[in-house]
LUMZA-75793 format. One line per field, with one value per residue (C-alpha): residue in three letters; z, x, y. Coordinates in Angstrom, 2 decimals. Layout:
% residues N
vexdo	(ALA_...)
pz	(Z_...)
px	(X_...)
py	(Y_...)
//
This chain:
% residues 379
vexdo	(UNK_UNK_UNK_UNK_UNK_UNK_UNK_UNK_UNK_UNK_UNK_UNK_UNK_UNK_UNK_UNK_UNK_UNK_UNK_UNK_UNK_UNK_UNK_UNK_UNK_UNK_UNK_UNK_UNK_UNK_UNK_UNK_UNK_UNK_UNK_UNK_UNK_UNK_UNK_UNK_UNK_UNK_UNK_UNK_UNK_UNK_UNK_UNK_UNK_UNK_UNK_UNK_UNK_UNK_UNK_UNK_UNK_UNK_UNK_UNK_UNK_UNK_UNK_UNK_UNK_UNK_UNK_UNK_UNK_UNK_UNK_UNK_UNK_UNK_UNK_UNK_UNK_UNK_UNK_UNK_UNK_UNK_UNK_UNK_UNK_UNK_UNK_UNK_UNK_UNK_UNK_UNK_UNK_UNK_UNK_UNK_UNK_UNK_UNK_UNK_UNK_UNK_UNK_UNK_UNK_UNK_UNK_UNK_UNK_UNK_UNK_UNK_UNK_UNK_UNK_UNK_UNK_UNK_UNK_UNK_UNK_UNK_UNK_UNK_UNK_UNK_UNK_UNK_UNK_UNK_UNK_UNK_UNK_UNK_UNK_UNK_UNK_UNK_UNK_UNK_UNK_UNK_UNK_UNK_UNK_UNK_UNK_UNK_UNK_UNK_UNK_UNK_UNK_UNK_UNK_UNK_UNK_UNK_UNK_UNK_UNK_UNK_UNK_UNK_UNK_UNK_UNK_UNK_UNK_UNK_UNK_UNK_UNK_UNK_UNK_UNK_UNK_UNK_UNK_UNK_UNK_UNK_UNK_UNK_UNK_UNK_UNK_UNK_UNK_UNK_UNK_UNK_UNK_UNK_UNK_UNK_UNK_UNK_UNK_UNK_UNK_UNK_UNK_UNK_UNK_UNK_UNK_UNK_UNK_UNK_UNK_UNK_UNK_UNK_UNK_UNK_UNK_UNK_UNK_UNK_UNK_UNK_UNK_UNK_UNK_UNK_UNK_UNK_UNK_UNK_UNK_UNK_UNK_UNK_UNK_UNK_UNK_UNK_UNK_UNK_UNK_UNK_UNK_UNK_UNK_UNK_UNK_UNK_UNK_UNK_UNK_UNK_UNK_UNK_UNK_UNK_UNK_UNK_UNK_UNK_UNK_UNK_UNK_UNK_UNK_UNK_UNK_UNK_UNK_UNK_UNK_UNK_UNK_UNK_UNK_UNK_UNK_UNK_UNK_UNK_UNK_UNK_UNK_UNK_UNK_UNK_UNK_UNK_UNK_UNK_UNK_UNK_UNK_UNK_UNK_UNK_UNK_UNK_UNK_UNK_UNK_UNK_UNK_UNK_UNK_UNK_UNK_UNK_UNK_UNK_UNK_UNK_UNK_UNK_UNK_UNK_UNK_UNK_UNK_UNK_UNK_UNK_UNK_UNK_UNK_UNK_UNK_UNK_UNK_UNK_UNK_UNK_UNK_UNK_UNK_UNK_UNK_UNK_UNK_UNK_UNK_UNK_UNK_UNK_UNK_UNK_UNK_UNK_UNK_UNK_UNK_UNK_UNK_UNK_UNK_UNK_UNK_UNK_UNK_UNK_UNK_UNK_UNK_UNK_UNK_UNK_UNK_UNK_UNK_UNK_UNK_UNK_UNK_UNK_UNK_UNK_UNK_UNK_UNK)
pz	(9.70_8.25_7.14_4.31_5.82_5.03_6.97_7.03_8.54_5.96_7.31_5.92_7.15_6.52_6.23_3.39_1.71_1.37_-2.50_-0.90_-1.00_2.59_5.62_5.22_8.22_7.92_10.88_11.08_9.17_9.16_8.92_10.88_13.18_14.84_15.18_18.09_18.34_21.85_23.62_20.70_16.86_17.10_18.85_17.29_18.84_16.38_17.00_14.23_13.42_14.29_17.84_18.50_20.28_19.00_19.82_17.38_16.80_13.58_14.10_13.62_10.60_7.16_4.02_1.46_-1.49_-4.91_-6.84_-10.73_-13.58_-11.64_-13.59_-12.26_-11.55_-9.85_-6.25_-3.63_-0.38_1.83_1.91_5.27_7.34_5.11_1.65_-0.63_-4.20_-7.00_-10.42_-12.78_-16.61_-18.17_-16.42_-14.01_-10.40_-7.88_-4.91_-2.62_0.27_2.44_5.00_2.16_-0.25_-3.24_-5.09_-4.81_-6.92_-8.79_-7.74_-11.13_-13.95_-16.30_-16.98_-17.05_-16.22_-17.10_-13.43_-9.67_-6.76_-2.83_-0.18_2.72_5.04_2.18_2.39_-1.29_-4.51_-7.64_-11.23_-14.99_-17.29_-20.78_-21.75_-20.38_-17.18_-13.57_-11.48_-7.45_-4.98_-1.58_-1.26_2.01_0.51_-3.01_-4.39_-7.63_-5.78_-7.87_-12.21_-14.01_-17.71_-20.67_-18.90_-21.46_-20.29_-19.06_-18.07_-15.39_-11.78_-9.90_-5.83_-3.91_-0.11_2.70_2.72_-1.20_-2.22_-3.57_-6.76_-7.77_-11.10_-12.87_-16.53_-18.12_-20.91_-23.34_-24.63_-27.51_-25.77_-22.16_-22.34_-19.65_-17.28_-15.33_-15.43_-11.80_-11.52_-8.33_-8.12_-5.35_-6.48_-9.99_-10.21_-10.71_-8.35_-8.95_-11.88_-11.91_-15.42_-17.10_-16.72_-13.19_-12.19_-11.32_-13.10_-11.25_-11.73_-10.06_-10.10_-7.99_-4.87_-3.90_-0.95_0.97_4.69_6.28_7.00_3.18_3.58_2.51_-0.61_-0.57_-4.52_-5.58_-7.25_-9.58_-10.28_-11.86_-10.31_-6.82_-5.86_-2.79_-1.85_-1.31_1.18_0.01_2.10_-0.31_2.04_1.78_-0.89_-3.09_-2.61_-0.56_0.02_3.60_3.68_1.46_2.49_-0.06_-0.86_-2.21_-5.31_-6.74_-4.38_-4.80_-2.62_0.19_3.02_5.80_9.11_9.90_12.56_10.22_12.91_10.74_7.05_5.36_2.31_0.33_-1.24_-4.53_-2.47_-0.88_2.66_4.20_6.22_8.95_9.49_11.56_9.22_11.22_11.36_8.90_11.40_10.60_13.47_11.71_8.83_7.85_5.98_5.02_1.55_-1.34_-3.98_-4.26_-2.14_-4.60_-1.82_1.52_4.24_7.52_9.74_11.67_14.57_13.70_15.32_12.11_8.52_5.75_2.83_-0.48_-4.23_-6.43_-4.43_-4.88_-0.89_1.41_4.79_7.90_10.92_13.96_14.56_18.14_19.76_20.29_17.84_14.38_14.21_10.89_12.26_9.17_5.40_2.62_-0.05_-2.88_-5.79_-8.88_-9.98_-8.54_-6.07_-7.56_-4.69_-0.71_1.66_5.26_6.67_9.40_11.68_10.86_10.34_6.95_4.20_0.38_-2.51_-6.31_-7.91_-12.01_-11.86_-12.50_-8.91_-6.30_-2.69_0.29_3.69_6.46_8.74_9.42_13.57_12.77_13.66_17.49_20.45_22.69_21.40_25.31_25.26_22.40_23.36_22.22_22.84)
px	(29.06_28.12_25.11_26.29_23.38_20.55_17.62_19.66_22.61_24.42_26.59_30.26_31.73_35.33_36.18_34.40_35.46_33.38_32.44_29.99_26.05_26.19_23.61_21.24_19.05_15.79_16.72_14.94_12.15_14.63_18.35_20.72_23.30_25.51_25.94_27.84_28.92_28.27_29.82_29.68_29.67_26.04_24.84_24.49_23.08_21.63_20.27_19.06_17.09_13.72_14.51_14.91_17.66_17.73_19.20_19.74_20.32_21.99_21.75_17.91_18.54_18.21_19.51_16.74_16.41_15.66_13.95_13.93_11.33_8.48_4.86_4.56_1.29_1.50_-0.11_1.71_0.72_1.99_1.06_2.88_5.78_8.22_6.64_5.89_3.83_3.42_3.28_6.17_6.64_5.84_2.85_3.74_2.97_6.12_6.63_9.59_11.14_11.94_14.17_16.54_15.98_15.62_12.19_9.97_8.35_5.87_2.01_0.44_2.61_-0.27_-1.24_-0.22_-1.96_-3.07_-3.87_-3.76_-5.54_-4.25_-7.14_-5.42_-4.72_-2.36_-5.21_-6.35_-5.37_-7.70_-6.00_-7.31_-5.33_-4.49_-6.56_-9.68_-10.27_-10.51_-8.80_-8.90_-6.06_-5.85_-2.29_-1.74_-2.88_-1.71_-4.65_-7.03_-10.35_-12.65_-12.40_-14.45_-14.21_-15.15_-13.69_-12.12_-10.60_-7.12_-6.94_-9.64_-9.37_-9.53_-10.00_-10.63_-12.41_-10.57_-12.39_-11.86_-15.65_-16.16_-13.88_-14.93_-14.07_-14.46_-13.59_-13.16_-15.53_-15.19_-18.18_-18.16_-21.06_-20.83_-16.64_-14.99_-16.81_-16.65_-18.47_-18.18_-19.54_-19.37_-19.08_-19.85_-17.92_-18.29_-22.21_-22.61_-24.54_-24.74_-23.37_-23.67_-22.78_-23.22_-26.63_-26.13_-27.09_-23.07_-20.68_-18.97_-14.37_-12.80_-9.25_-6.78_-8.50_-11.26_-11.47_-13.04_-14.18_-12.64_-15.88_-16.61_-20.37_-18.80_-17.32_-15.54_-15.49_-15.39_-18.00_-17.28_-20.10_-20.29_-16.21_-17.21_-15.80_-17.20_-15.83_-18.86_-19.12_-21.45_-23.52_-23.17_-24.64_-27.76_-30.37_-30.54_-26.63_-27.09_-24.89_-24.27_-22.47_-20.54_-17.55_-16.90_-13.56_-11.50_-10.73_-9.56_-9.03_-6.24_-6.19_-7.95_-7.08_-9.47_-7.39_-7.65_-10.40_-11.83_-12.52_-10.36_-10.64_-7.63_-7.97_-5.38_-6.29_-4.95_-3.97_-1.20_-3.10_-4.01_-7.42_-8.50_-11.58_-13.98_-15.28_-18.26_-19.58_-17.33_-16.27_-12.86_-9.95_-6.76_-5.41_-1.67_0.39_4.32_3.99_5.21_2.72_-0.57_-0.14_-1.18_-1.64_-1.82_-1.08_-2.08_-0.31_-1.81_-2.48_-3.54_-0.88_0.78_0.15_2.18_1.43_3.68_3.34_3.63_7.13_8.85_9.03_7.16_6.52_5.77_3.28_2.20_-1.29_-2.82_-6.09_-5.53_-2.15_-0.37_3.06_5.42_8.50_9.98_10.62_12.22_13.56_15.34_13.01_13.11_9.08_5.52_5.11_2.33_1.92_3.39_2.25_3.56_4.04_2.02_4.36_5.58_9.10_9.40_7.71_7.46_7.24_6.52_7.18_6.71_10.50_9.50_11.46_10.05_12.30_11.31_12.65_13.70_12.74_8.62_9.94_12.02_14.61_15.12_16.26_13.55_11.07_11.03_14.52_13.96_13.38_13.10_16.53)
py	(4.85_7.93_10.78_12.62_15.50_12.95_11.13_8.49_6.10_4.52_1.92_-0.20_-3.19_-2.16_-5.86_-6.57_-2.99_0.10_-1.30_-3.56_-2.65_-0.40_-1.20_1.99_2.88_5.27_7.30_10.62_12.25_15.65_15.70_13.75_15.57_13.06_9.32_7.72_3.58_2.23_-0.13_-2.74_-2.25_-3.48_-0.30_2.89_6.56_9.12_12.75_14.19_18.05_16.70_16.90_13.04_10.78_7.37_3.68_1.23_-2.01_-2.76_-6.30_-5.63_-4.05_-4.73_-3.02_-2.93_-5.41_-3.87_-6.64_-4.96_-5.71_-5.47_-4.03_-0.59_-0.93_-4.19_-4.63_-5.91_-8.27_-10.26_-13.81_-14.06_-12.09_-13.53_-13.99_-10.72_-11.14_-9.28_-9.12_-8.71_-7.18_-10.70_-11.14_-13.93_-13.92_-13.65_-14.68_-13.46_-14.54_-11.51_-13.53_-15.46_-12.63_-14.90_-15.90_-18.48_-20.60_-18.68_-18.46_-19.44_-21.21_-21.87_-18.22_-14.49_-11.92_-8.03_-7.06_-8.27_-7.52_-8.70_-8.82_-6.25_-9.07_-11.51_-14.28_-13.98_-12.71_-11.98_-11.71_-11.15_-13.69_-13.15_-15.92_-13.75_-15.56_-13.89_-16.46_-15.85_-17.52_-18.76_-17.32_-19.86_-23.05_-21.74_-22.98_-21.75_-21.70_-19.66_-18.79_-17.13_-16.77_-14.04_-11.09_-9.36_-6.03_-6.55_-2.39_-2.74_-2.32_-4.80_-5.31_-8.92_-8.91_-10.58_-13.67_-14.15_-14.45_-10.89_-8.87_-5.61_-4.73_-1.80_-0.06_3.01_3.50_6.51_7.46_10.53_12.31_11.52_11.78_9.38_7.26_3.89_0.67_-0.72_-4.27_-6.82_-9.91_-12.72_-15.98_-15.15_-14.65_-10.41_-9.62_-5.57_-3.32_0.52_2.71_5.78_6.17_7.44_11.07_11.69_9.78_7.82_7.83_4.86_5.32_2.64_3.03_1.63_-0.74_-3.13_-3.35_-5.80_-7.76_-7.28_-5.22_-1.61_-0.69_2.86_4.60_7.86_9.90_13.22_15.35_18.91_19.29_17.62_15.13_12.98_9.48_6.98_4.27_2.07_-0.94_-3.66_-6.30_-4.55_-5.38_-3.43_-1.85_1.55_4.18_4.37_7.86_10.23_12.12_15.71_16.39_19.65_17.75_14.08_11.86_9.50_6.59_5.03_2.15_0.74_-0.33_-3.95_-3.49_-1.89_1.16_3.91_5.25_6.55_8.70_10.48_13.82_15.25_18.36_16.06_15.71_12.22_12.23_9.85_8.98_7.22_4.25_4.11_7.71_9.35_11.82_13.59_12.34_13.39_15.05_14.17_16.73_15.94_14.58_17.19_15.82_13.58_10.22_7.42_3.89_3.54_0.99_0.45_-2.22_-4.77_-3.37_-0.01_2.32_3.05_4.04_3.51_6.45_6.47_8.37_10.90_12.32_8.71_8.77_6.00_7.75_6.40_7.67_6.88_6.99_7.84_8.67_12.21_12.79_11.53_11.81_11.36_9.25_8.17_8.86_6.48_7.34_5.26_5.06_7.60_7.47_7.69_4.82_3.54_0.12_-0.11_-3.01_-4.03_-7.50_-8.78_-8.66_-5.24_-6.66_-5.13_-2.82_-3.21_-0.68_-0.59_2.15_3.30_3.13_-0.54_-1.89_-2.64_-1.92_-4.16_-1.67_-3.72_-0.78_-0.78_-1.27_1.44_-1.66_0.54_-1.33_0.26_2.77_4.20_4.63_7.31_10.70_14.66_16.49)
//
């Protein structure tokens, strides 16, 4: 085992020769100092420069899987703890099993497709064919259960509610007076129910993150008006649509993520910080700072204690999140572009990244693969 002054443990069997892909282990979010074996080959104790003592087990740990030709822009999900999708360069759905490391049959055969969309708990994905279709999937059953067809723009954004019935989809439109804006229409099971365009007061930018609640009645977009910016939460299961409250950023906001209680609001900033709120009220809890340029997707895990935040610096990084503190425990690095896409299982067993690198690196390291998280400790 050895550092070479990284974050990380990188790990040889001798027996199988140091030319073998190594074992490498996300240790530290600074540099680490010194790595001991203990009593077995299995256990290994790492102190690094951000003041921690850590136990491993490397039994528990994965190397990561680098899964090439993926689109850049694809979205990832998890269907379950063990299967990842996405969307690859020849517009086919993929499905991969994280335990065999191998794919699966694909999701869709019939059709490819311009764009995908994963609800935030793997139940259902949305997609825009190339035969002008928007086709939604029960990713369990593996089942078609809702098409619509005559959309035509395959360079729309697209996102799909937990329970499948509603797709937002929006476009850019250039327009030689107005400049840039974006058409944002929703849809419930394929009947549009509301559409807003250009001839709002502020025109309204949608880049790749809006989101869902996870009960489906808010809608978080951004707004940019005479160089404000505010991100808008929006009460779509009121009649007419309502905005519910607006949040006013220092500039372009980048991403956003609700947790799966859908208590917490995560938004990235352009000014590299990541800001928790509370969904509810709004009100500010954390800010996150460790990220050397704008974070572009975020991720939070089942149970809400940690986020997952990836972009423009190629790294995924890791944080706790707690009632009174956030902490960052762990960065990855391995891809050589913007990560553009990052989703965790369910079972926080492992985490998955696309980058514009076109790869896509699936971490077994979201536990942080540590025999006991009490056992860890500042030096």
């Amino acid at each position: 085992a050895g550092t070479r002054k990284t974050h990380n443990l990188v790990v040889w069997d001798i027996e199988t020769g140091v030319r073998e892909p190594p074992l490498i282990v996300h240790a530290h979010s600074r540099q680490v100092d010194d790595i001991q074996f203990g009593g077995d080959s299995n256990t290994v104790y790492s102190a690094g420069a951000d003041g921690f003592l850590k136990v491993w087990d490397l039994s528990r740990c994965q190397p990561y899987d680098a899964i090439s030709g993926v689109d850049p822009l694809s979205q990832l999900g998890y269907a379950d703890d063990n299967t990842l999708v996405f969307h690859d360069q020849q517009g086919m759905i993929q499905r991969w099993d994280v335990s065999a490391r191998e794919p699966r049959t694909p999701l869709d055969q019939e059709r490819k497709y311009h764009r995908i969309a994963i609800s935030d708990d793997g139940g259902y994905l949305a997609g825009l064919t190339h035969n002008d279709e928007l086709r939604v999937w029960n990713l369990e059953s593996r089942r078609k259960v809702r098409e619509m067809k005559g959309v035509t723009d395959g360079n729309c954004r697209l996102v799909v509610s937990r329970d499948g019935r509603l797709v937002t989809y929006a476009t850019n439109i250039r327009d030689k007076e107005d400049g840039t804006y974006a058409n944002i229409s929703l849809f419930d099971l394929g009947n549009r129910i509301q559409t807003t365009d250009g001839e709002l007061e502020e025109r309204v930018t949608f880049t790749s993150w809006p989101a869902f609640s996870p009960d489906g009645k808010r809608l978080v977009i951004q707004r940019q008006g005479y160089e404000k910016y505010t991100s808008q939460i929006l009460d779509i299961a009121a009649d007419p649509i309502e905005q519910r409250y607006q949040l006013h950023g220092w500039g372009p906001e980048t991403c956003a993520a609700f947790s799966h209680d859908g208590s917490m609001l995560a938004i990235g900033s352009h000014n590299y910080d990541i800001r928790i709120h509370d969904a509810d009220s709004g009100k500010l809890l954390h800010t996150l700072r460790g990220h050397t340029d704008a974070p572009q997707c975020l991720a939070f895990n089942r149970g809400g204690t940690r986020l997952i935040s990836a972009g423009a610096d190629g790294t995924v990084r890791i944080w706790t999140i707690g009632a009174n503190e956030c902490q960052l425990v762990s960065t990855l690095r391995g891809h050589a572009g913007m990560i553009e896409s990052v989703a965790v299982s369910p079972e926080d067993s492992s985490i998955a990244s696309v980058s514009e690198d076109r790869t896509l690196l699936v971490w077994g390291t979201a536990n942080q693969s540590e025999v006991d998280q009490d056992v860890n400790r500042r030096l």
